[in-house]
C-alpha positions as CSV (number, residue, x, y, z in Angstrom):
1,X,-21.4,-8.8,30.9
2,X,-18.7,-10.7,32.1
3,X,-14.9,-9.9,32.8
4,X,-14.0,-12.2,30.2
5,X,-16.7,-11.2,28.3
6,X,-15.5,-7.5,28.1
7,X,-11.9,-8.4,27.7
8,X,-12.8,-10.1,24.5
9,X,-14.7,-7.5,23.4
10,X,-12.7,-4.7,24.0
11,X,-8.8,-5.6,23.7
12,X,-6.4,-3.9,26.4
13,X,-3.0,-2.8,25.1
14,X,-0.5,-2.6,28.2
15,X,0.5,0.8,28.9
16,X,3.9,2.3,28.1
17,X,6.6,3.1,30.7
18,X,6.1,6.5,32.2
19,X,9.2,7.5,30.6
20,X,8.2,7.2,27.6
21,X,4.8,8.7,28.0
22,X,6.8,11.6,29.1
23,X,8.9,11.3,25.7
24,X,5.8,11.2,23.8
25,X,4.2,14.5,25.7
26,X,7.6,16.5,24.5
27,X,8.0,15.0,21.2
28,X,4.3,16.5,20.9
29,X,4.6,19.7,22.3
30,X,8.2,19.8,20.3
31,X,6.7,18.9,16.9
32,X,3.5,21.8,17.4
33,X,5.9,24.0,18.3
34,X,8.2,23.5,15.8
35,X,4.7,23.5,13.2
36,X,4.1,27.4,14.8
37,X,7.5,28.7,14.0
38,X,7.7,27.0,10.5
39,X,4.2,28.2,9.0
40,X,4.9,31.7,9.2
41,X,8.7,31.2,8.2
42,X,7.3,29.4,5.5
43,X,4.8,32.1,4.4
44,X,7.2,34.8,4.5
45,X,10.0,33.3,2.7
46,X,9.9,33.2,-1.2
47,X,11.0,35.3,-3.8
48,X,8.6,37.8,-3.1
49,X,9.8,38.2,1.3
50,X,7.1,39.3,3.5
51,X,8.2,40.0,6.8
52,X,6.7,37.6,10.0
53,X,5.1,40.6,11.0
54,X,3.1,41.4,8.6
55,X,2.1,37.6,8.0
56,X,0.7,37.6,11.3
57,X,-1.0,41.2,10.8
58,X,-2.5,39.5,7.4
59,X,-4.0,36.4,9.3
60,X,-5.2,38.8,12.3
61,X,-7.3,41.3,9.9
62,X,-8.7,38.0,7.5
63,X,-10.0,37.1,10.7
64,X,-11.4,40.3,12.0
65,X,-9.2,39.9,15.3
66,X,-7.3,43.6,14.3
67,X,-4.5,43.2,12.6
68,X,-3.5,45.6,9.4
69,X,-4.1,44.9,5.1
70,X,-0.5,44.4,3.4
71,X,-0.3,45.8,-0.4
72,X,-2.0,44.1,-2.7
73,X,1.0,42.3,-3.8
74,X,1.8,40.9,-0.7
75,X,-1.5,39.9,0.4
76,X,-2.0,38.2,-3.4
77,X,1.2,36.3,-2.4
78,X,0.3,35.4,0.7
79,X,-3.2,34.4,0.5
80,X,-3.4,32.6,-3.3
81,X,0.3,31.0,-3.9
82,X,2.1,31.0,0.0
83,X,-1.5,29.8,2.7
84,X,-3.0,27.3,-0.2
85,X,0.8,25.8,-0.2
86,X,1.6,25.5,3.0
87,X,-2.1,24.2,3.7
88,X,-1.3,21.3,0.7
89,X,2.0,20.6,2.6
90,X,0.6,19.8,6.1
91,X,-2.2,17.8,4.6
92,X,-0.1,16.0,2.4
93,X,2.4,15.2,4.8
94,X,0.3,14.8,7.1
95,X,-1.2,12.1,4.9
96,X,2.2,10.2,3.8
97,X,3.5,9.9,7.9
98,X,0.1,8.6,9.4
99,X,-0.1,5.5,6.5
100,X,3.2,4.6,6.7
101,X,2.8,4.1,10.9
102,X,-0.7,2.4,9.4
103,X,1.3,0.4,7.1
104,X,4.2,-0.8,9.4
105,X,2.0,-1.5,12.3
106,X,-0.1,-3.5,9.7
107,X,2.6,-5.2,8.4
108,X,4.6,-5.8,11.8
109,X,7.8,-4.6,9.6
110,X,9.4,-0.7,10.4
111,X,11.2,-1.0,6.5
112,X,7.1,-1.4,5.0
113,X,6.0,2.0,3.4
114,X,2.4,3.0,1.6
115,X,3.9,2.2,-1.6
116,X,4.2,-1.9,-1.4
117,X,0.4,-2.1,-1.9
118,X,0.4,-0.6,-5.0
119,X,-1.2,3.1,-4.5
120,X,1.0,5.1,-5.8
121,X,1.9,3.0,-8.8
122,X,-1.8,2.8,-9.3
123,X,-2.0,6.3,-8.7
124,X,0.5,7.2,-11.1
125,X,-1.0,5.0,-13.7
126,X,-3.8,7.1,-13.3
127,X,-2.4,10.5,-13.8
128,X,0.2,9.3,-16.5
129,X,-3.4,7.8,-18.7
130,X,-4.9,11.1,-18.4
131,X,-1.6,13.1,-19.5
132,X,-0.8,10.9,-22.5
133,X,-4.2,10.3,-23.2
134,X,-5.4,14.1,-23.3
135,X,-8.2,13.6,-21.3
136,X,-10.1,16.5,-19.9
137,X,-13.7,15.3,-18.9
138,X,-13.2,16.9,-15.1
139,X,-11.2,20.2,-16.5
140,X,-8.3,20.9,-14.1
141,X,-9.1,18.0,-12.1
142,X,-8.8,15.5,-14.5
143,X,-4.9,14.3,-13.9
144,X,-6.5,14.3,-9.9
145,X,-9.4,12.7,-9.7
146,X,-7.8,9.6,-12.0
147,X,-4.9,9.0,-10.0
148,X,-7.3,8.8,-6.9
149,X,-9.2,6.4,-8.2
150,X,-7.2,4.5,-9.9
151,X,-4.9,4.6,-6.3
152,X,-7.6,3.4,-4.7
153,X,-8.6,1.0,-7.0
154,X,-5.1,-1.0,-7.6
155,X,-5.4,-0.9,-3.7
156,X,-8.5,-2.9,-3.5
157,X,-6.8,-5.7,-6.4
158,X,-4.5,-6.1,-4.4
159,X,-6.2,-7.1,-1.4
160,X,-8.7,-8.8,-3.6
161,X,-6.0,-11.2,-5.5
162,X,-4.2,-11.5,-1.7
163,X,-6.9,-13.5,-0.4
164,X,-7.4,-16.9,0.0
165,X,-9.9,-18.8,2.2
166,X,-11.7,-15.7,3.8
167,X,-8.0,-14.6,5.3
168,X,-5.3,-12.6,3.7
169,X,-1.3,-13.0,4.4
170,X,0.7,-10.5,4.9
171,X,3.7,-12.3,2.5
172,X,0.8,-12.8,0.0
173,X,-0.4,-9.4,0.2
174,X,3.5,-7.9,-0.3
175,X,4.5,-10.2,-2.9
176,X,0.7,-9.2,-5.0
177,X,1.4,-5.6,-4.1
178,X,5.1,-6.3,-6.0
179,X,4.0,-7.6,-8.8
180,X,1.2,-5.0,-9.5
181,X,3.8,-2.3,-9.0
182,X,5.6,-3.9,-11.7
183,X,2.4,-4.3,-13.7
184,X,1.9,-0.6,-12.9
185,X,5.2,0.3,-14.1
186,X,5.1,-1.4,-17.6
187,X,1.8,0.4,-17.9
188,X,3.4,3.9,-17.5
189,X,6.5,2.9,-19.6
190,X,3.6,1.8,-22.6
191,X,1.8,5.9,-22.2
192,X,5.3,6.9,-22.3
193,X,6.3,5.5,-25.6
194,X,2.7,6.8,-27.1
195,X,2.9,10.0,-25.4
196,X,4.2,12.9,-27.4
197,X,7.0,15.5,-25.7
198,X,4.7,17.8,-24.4
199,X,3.0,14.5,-22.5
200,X,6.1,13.5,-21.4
201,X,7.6,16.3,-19.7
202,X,4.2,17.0,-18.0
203,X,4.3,13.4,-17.3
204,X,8.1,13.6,-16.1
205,X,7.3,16.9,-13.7
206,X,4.4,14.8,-12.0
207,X,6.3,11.7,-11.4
208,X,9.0,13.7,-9.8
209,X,6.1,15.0,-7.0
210,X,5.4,19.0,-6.2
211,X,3.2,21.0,-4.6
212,X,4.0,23.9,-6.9
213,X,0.4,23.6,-8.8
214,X,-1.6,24.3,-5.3
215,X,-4.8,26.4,-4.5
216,X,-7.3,26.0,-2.3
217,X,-9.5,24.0,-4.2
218,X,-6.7,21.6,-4.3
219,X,-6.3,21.9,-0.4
220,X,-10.5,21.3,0.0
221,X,-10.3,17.9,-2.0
222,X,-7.8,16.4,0.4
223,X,-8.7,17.7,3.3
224,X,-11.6,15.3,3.7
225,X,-10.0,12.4,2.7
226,X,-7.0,13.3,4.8
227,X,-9.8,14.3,8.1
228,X,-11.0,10.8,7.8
229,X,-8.0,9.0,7.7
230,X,-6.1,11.1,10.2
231,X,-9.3,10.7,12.6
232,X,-10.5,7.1,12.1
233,X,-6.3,5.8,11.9
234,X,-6.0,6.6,15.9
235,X,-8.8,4.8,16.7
236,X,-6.9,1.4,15.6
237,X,-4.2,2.1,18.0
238,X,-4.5,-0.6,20.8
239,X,-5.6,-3.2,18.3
240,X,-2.3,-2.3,16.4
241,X,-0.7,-2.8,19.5
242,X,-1.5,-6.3,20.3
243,X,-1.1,-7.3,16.6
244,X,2.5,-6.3,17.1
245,X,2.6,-9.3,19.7
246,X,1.6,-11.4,16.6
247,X,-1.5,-12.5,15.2
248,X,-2.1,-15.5,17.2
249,X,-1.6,-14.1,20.5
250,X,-3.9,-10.8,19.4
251,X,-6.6,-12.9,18.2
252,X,-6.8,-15.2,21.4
253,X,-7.2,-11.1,23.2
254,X,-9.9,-10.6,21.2
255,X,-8.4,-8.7,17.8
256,X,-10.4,-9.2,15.0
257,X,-6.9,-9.4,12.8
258,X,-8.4,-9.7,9.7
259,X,-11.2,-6.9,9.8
260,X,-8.4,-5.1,11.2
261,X,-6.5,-5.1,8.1
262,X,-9.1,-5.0,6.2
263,X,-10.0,-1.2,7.8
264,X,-6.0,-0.1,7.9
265,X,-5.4,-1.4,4.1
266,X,-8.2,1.1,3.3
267,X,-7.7,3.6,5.4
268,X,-3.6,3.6,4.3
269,X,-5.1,3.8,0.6
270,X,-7.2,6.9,1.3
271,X,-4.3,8.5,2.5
272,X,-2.1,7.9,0.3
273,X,-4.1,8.3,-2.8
274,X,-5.3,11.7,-1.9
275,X,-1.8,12.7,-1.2
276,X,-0.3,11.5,-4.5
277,X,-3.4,12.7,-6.7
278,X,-2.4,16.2,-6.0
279,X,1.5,16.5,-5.4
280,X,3.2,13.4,-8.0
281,X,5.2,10.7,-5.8
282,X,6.5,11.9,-2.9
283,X,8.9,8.7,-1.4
284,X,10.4,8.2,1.6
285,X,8.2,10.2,4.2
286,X,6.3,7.3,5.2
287,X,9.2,5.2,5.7
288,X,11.3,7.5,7.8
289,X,8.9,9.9,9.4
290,X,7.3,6.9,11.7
291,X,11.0,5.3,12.5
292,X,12.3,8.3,13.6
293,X,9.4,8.2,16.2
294,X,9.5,4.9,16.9
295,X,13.1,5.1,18.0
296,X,12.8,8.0,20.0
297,X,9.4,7.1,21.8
298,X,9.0,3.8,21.5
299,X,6.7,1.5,19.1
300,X,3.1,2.5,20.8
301,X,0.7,3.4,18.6
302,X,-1.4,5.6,20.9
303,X,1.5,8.4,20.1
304,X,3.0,6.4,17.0
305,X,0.3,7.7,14.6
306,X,-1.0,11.1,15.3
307,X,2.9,12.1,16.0
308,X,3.6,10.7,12.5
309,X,0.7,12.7,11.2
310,X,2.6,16.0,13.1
311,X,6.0,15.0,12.3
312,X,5.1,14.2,8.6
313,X,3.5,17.5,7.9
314,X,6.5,19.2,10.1
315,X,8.9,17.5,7.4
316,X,6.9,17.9,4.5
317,X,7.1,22.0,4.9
318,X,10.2,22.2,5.7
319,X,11.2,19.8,2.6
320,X,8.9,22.3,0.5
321,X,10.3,25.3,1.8
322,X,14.1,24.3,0.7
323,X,12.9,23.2,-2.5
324,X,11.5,26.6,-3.9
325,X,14.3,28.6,-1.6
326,X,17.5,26.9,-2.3
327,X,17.7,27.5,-6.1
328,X,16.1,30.4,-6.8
329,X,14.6,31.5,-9.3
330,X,14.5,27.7,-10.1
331,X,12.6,25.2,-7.8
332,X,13.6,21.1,-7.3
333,X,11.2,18.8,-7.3
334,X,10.0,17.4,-3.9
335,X,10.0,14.1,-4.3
336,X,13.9,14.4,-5.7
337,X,14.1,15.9,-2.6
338,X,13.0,13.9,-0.1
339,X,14.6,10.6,-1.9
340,X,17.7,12.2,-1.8
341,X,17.3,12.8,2.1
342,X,15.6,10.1,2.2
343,X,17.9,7.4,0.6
344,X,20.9,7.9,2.7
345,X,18.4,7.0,5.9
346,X,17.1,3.9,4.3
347,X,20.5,2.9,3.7
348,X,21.3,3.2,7.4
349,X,18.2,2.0,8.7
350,X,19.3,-1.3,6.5
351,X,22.6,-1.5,8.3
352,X,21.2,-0.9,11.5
353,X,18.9,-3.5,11.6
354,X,21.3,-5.6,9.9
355,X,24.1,-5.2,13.0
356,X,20.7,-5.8,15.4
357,X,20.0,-9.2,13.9
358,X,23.9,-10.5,13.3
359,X,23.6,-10.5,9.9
360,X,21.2,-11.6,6.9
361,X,20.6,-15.6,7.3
């Protein structure tokens, strides 16, 4: 096989600065450090304290390593409302961070988020049919296993009605994913006038996103949707890279830019619909999560995803643990939450990149 040959076939990113390798190396060891103190915090904090200690002493004898069993309360707390919780946070944040790096690197734009493609509209289309329709054919899982489908299916339109001539813009795709998330939204306003009350706070509570409803059957149906993303997104990372020198100069290093979305548009839609199936609409983390990054470290993907995956699961427990703590005995919703946190960056990012560029033309 030739130089040329192998060039073509396997696409070289350049490699980033030293210093900002070293960036990345802290940012990581900062953001898995910052995962070991929270979990624990997390676990032990709720109306119903259990002391750090005895968290850790509850892990170490579930695992046989030593360790001491808690009262029955506490381990009850711990073990079926706290663990399946914090699990659903991680994986959900996880989830939301790593697909909006996916869907900025995809789009070449640091303002895109999961959302413009239509999956959580669809998703939400999904769960609200189910709720005003009373259906029940999966039990408990109903309200999930619709709004993951139907996620993943408004997905797939949208790509479908984007392309034209074997090749798919990326103004075509945005503008389809805009008009489908209008679609999307007349839909939900059309169950909304049919629904009854009960429907319509259930279908108000979902909308406003929260992980108050999890167990660990919740946390096994994302987790392989959320393993597969998380491990195949990674793997993307070069070819991401020289896309983000445009699409013209990636294809002539051998990116196979359409394929490439074609992956990365599926792979965001897994994420995100196994996310929003089982905690509402949760906005905002996958628009700042991978800009926070991006400014401290640099836009490489080789750090760029799997420290969005980290950073969005870091943010996502911390935005869960003020949301059932700073209230008490009530509990906000998470996504008011994180669009209230949320919103404020947006608004700065807008001015930033506004100063950056002299002004809208």
């Amino acid at each position: 096989m030739s130089v040329l040959e192998k060039t073509v076939r396997e696409p070289v990113a350049p490699a980033p600065p030293r210093g900002r390798r070293t960036t990345a190396w802290l940012l990581t060891a900062g953001l898995v450090a910052g995962l070991v103190v929270l979990v624990p915090v997390a676990a032990g904090t709720g109306a119903y304290p259990v002391p750090v200690g005895d968290v850790f002493a509850s892990v170490l004898h579930r695992s046989g390593l030593g360790g001491g069993e808690l009262d029955r309360i506490a381990e009850s707390v711990l073990w079926n409302v706290r663990f399946p919780r914090i699990a659903l946070a991680l994986l959900v944040g996880a989830s939301l961070g790593c697909a909006g790096a996916l869907m900025q690197g995809v789009f070449g734009n640091p303002l895109a988020e999961p959302g413009v493609i239509g999956v959580s509209s669809g998703a939400a289309v999904g769960a609200v049919a189910a709720i005003a329709l009373g259906l029940n054919f999966a039990g408990n899982w109903t309200v999930p296993v619709l709004a993951f489908v139907a996620g993943l299916s408004t997905v797939l339109l949208v790509y479908g009605m984007s392309r034209s001539g074997g090749r798919t813009e990326v103004v075509t795709l945005i503008l389809t994913g805009i008009a489908v998330n209008a679609f999307a939204g007349a839909l939900i306003g059309l169950f909304l006038f049919f629904a009854d009350t009960a429907a319509i706070n259930q279908i108000t509570f979902w909308q406003l996103g929260s992980l108050s409803q999890a167990t660990w059957p919740k946390v096994l149906a994302v987790l392989p949707c959320a393993a597969l993303g998380l491990t195949v997104a990674p793997l993307y990372a070069r070819r991401l890279d020289l896309l983000a020198l445009g699409e013209r100069p990636a294809r002539h290093l051998g990116v196979d830019v359409e394929r490439l979305r074609i992956v990365l548009v599926l792979v965001i839609a897994l994420l995100t619909a196994a996310a929003v199936s089982v905690s509402g609409i949760i906005g905002f983390v996958g628009l700042v999560v991978p800009h926070l990054l991006r400014m401290a470290a640099g836009p490489g993907h080789r750090f760029l995803l799997p420290g969005s995956a980290l950073l969005g699961a870091l943010v996502l427990l911390a935005a869960d643990l003020i949301a059932r703590t700073v209230a008490e005995p009530a509990e906000l919703p998470l996504g008011v939450l994180t669009a209230l946190l949320g919103s404020p960056f947006f608004f700065w990012l807008l001015r930033r990149t506004r100063r950056r560029q002299g002004g809208w033309a």
